[in-house]
C-alpha positions as CSV (number, residue, x, y, z in Angstrom):
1,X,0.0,0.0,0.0
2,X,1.0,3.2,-1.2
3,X,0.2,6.9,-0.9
4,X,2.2,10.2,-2.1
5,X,4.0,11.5,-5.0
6,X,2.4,9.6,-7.8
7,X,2.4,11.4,-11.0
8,X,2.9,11.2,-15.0
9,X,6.4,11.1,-15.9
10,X,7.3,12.6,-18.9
11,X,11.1,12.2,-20.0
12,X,12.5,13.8,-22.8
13,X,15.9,13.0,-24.2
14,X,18.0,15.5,-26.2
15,X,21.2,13.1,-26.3
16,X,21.6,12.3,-30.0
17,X,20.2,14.1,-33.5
18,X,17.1,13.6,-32.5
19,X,14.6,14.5,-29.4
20,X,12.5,12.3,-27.8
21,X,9.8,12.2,-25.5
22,X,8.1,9.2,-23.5
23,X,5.7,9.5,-20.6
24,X,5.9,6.8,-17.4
25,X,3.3,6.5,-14.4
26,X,6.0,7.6,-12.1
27,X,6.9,10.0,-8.6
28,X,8.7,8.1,-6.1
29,X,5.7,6.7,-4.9
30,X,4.5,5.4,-8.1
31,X,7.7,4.1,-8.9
32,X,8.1,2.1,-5.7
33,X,4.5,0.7,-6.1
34,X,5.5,-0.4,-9.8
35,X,8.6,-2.2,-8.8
36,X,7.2,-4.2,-6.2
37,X,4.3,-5.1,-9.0
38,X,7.0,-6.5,-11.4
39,X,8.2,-8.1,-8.1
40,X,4.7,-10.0,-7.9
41,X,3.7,-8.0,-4.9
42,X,-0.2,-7.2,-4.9
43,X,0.3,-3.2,-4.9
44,X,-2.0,-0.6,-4.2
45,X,-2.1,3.3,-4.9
46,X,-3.6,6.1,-3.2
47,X,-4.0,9.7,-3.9
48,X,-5.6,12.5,-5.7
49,X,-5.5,12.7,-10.0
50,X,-7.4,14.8,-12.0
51,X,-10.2,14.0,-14.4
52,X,-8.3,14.3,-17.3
53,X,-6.1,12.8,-20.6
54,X,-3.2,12.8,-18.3
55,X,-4.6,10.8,-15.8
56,X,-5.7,8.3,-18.3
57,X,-2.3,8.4,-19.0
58,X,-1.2,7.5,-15.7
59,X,-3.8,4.9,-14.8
60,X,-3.5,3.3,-17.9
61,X,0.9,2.3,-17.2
62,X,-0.5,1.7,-13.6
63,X,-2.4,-0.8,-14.6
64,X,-0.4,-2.4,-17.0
65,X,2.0,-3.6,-14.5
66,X,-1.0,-4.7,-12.1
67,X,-1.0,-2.0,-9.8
68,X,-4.4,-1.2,-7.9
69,X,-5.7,2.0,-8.6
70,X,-9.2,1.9,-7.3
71,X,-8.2,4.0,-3.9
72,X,-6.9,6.7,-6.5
73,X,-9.4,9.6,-6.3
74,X,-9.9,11.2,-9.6
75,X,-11.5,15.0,-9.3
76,X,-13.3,16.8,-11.6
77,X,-11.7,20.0,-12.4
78,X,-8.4,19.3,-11.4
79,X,-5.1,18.2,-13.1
80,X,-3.4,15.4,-12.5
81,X,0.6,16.0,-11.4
82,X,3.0,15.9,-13.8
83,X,6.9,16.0,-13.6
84,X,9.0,16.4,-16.7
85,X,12.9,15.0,-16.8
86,X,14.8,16.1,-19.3
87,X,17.6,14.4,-20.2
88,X,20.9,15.7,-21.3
89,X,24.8,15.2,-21.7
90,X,26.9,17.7,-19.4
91,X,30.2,19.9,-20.3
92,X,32.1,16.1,-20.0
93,X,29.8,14.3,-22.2
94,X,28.3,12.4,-19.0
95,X,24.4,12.1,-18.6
96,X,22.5,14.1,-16.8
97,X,19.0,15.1,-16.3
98,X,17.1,17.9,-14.5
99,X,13.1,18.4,-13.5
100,X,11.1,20.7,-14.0
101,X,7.2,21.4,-14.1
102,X,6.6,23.5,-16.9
103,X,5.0,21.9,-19.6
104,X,7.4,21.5,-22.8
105,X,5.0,22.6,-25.5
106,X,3.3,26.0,-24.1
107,X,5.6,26.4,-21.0
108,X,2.2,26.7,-18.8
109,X,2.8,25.5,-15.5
110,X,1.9,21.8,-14.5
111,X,-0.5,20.7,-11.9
112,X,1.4,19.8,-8.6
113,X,0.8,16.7,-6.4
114,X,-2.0,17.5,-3.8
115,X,-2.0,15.2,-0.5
116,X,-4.7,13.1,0.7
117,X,-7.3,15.4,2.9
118,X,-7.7,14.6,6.3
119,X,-11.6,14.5,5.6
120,X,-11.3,11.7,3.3
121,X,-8.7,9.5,5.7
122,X,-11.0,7.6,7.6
123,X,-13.7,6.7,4.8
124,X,-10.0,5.4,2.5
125,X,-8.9,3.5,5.5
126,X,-11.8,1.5,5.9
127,X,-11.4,1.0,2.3
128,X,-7.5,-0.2,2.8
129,X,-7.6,-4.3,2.0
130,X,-5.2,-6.4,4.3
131,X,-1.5,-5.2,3.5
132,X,2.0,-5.9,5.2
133,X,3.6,-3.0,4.0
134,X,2.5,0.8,3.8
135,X,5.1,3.0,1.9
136,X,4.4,7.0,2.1
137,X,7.0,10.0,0.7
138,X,5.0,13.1,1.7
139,X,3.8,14.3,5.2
140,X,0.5,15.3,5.7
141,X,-2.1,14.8,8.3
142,X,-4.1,12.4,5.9
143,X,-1.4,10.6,5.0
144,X,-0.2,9.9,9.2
145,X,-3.5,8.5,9.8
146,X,-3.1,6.1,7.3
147,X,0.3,5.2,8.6
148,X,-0.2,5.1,12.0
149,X,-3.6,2.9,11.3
150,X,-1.2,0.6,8.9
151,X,1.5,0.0,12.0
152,X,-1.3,-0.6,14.6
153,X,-2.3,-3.3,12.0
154,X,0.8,-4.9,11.4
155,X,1.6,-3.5,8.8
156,X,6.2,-2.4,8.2
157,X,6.0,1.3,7.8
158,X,8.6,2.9,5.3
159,X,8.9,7.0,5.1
160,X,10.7,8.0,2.6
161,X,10.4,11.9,2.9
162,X,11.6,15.0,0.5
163,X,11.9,17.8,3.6
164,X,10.7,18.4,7.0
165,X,8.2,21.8,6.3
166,X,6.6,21.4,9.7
167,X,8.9,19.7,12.4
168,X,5.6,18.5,14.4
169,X,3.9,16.8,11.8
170,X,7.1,15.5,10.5
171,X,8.2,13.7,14.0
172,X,4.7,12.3,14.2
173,X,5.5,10.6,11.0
174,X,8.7,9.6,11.9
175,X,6.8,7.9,15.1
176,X,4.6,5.9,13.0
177,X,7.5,4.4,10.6
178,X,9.9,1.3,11.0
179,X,11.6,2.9,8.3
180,X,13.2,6.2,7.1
181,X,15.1,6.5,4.2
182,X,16.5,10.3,2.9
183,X,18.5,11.9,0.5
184,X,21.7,13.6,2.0
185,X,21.6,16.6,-0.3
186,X,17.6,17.5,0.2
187,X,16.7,17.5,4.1
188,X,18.6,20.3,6.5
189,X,18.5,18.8,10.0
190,X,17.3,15.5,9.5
191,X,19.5,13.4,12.0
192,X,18.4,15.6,15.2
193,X,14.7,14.6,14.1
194,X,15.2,11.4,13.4
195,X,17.8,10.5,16.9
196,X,14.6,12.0,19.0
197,X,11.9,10.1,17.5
198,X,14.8,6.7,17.6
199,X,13.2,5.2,14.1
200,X,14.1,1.6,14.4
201,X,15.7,1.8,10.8
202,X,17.6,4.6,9.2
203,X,18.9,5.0,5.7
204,X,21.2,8.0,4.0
205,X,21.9,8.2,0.5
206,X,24.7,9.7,-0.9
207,X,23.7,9.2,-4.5
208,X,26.3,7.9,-6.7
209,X,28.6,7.4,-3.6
210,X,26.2,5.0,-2.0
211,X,24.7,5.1,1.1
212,X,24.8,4.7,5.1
213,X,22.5,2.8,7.7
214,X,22.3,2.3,11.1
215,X,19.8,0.4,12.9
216,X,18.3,0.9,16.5
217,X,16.7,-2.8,17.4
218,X,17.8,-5.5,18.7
219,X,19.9,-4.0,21.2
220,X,22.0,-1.7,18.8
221,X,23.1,1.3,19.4
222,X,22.7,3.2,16.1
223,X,26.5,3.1,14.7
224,X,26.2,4.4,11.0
225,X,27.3,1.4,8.3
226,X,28.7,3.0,5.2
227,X,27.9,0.7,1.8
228,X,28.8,2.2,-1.3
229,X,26.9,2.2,-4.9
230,X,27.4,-0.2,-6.9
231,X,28.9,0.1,-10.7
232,X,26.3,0.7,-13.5
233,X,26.6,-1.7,-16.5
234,X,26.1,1.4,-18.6
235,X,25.4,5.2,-17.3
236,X,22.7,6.2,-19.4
237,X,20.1,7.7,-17.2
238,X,20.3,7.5,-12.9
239,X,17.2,8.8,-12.6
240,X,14.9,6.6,-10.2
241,X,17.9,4.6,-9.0
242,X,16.5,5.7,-4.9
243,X,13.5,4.1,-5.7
244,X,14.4,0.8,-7.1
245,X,16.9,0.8,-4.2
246,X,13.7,1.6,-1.5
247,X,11.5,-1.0,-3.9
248,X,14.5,-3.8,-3.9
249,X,14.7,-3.0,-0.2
250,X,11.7,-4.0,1.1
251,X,11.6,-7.1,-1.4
252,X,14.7,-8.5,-0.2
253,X,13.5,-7.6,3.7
254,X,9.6,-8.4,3.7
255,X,9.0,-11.2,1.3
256,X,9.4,-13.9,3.3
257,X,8.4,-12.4,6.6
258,X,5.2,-11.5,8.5
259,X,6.0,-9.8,11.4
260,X,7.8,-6.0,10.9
261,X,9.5,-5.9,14.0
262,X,11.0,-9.2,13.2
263,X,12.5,-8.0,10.0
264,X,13.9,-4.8,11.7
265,X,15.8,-6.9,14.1
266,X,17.3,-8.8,11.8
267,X,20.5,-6.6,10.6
268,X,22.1,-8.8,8.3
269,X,18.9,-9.2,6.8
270,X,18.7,-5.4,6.2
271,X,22.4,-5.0,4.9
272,X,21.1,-8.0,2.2
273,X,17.9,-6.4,1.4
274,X,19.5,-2.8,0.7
275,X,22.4,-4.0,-1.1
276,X,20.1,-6.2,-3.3
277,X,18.2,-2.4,-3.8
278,X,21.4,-0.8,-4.7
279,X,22.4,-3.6,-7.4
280,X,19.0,-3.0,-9.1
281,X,19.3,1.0,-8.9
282,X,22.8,0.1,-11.0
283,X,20.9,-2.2,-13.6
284,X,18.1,0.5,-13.9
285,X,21.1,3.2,-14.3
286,X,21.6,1.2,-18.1
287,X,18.1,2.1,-19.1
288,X,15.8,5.2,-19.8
289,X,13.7,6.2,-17.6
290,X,12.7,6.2,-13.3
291,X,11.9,2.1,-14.7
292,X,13.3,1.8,-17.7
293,X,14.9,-1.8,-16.7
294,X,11.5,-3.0,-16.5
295,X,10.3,-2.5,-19.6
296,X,13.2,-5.0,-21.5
297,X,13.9,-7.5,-18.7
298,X,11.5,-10.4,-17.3
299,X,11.6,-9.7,-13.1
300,X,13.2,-13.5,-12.5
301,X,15.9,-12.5,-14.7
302,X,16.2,-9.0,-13.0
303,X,16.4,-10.2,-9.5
304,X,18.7,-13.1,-10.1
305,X,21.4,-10.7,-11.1
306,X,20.9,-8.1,-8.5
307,X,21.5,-11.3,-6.2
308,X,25.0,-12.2,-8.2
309,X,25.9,-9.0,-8.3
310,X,25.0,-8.2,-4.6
311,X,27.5,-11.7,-3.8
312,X,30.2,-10.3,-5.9
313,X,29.7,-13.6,-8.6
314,X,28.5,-11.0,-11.7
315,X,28.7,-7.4,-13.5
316,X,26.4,-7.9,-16.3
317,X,26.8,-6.0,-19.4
318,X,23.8,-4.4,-20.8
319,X,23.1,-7.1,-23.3
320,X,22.9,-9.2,-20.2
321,X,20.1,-7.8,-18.9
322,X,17.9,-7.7,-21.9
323,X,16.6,-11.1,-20.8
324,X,13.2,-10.4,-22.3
325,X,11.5,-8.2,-24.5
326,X,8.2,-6.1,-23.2
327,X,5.2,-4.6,-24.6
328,X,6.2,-0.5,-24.0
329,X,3.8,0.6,-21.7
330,X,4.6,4.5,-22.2
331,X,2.5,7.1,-24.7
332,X,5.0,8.8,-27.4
333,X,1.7,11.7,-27.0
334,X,3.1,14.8,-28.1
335,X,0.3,16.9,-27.3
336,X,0.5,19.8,-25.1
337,X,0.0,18.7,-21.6
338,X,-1.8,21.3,-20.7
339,X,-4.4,21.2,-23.5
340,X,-4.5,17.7,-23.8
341,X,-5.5,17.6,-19.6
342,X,-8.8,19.4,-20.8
343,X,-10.2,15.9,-21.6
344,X,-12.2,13.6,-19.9
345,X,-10.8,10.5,-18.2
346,X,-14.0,9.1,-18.6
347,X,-13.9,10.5,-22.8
């Protein structure tokens, strides 16, 4: 179960003579959700989306890949978020890629993401079907109710947050988690929030350099564990790379186990299950897109070499991975997105 920053990806690549432009269900949420769909995980997604060709858009990759997206609420007279990555090669010749929320046609800017209203929490909870994981990347009074309901229920809570805004609300969230994963470079202040509130499981990223953990169960006392990236096959886009490590993550950690506090006790279990992330954040680095990988590889295939390359046995080549061959599941629409929002989901 899922709820936050789930959105229409639109990538556009100006590497080579020629520009193109794809469009992905995406947001770290929606990304996360995906994965674990390719993984064979029964996923669900929450949230707001507009009424609109966009969110036809997104519903339509959603589905594809067997996400849920009943407990998404689509509004009439609203637009559904959109984020567009553009992707391009630096001074160096290295790729790159930048965001931005202007659309690319008319330059209008795009609908944002809006969070779950607190009015609407308890009537979606009592919709919620049994789940043993609840994964949310935005705070918001909404949103905590449906986490803290989600741990009282069993449920492993993973926060995986993009700044603190207000402290209060943001410790509350931290309270209701099992685990907290953040960029180094986004969140001033972080580590004071996070020692206070003593989240059982605690992950920094350090993008290409890799990442740090420590973990407070079990007895430990929170020493940091430094575990660097692995190497990319191929560098041709690193965007989504945190969220097929956070996906990969709770894969490795929660597929064969029913009880959350279990799993967050177990810490060689944890260094497994977020080294097996970071192999698959360097497979999906070879690929365009937030989830490129997935859209030329079969998930056996995927997961088998994450787990040779995690043991040190393998450094597949890009060939390697194209184990199988995919039906696209992105538009090549090149309307504006703007315009083309005017239209009716339901058209």
């Amino acid at each position: 179960m899922g709820t936050g920053f789930i959105v229409l990806d639109v990538i556009r690549n100006s590497v080579g003579t020629t520009a193109t432009e794809k469009r992905f269900a995406g947001g770290s949420c929606g990304n996360v959700l995906t994965i674990l769909a390719y993984f064979g995980w029964h996923a669900n997604a929450v949230g707001r989306i507009g009424d609109d060709h966009v969110g036809r858009e997104l519903v339509d990759d959603l589905s594809k890949w067997h996400v849920n997206t009943k407990l998404l609420q689509v509004e009439t007279g609203r637009g559904t978020p959109i984020i567009v990555q553009e992707n391009y090669l630096d001074a160096r010749g290295r790729p790159r890629h930048r965001f931005s929320r202007a659309c690319p046609v008319c330059g209008a800017t795009l609908p944002a993401y809006r969070p779950l209203l607190t009015s609407e929490a308890a009537t979606i909870s009592a919709k919620l079907p049994s789940h043993s994981v609840f994964y949310f990347d935005r705070v918001a009074p909404g949103t905590l109710e449906l986490a803290q309901k989600s741990r009282a229920n069993g449920a492993l809570v993973v926060f995986e947050p993009s700044g603190i805004k207000d402290e209060r609300l943001f410790a509350e969230c931290l309270k209701a988690a099992h685990v907290v994963k953040y960029a180094n470079d986004r969140i001033e202040g972080v580590h004071d929030v996070v020692a206070k509130t003593k989240v059982p499981v605690e992950i920094e990223t350090f993008g290409a350099k890799g990442l740090r953990l420590r973990v407070r169960a079990n007895g430990r006392a929170g020493a940091w564990n430094e575990l660097p990236a692995f190497s990319a096959p191929e560098l041709l886009d690193a965007a989504g790379a945190g969220d097929w490590t956070t996906a990969g993550f709770i894969h490795g950690l929660m597929r064969k186990r029913a009880s959350p506090d279990e799993a967050v006790a177990d810490f060689d279990a944890i260094v497994f299950a977020i080294r097996q992330g970071q192999a698959l954040a360097a497979l999906n680095c070879g690929f365009e897109g937030a989830r490129g990988l997935m859209y030329i590889a079969d998930a056996k295939r995927v997961l088998e070499l994450s787990a040779a390359i995690v043991k040190g046995t393998k450094t597949p080549s890009v060939a390697e991975v194209q184990s199988k061959k995919r039906v696209n599941g992105h538009s090549n629409d090149k309307e504006c997105l703007t315009c083309s929002g005017a239209r009716s989901l339901h058209a």
